[in-house]
VOGU-3710 file (C-alpha; in Angstrom, 3 decimals, decimal comma):
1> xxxxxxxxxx> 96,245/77,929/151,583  95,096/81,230/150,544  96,749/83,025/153,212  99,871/81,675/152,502  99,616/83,008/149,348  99,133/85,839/150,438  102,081/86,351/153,089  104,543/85,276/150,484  103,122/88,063/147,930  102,779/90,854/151,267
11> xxxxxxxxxx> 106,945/89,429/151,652  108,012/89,749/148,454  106,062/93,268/147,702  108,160/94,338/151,099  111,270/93,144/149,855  110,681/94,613/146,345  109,806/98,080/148,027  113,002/97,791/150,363  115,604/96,828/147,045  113,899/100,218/145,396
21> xxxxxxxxxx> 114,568/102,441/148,173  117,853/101,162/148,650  119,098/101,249/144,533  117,831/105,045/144,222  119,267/106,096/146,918  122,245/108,506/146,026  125,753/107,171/147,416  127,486/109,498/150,016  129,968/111,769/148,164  133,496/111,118/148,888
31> xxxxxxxxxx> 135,806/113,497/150,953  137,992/115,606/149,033  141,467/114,826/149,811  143,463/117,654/152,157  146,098/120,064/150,654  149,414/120,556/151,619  151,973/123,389/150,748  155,688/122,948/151,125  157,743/125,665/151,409  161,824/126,481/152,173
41> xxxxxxxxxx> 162,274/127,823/155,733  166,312/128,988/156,575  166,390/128,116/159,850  169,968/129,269/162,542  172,950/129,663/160,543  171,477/130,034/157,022  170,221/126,072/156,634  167,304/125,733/154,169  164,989/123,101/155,289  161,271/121,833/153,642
51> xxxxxxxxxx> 158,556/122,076/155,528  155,426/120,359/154,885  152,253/122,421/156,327  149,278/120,400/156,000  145,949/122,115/155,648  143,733/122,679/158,790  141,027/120,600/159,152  137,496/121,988/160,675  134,210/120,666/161,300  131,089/121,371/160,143
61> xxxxxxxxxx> 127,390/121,625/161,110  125,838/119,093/158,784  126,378/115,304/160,313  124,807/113,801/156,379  124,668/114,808/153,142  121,285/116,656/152,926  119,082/115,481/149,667  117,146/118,505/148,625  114,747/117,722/145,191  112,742/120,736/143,556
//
């Protein structure tokens, strides 16, 4: 009976460990939403038309937020 005992303490100690890693864990940061510029464009025979240039998007090196302490 003691050993029992003592998985269900050695389960919940694991679970308790897991739940603290998880809840101080910082949440990924949210993507800043892209820009756009309109601007008035005469195109043949003096029409002015809107146009709607949406900013370039690139990629970068870093795949995860890095979490630097110090």
């Amino acid at each position: 009976m003691q050993r029992v005992w003592v998985v269900v303490l050695s389960v919940w100690a694991m679970l308790a460990i897991v739940a603290v890693l998880a809840w101080s864990s910082r949440p990924p940061a949210a993507l800043p939403a892209p820009s756009s510029q309109t601007m008035v464009v005469k195109g043949p025979g003096g029409k002015q038309r809107l146009v709607v240039l949406k900013a370039p998007t690139h990629a970068t090196t870093a795949t995860s937020a890095a979490v630097t302490r110090g």
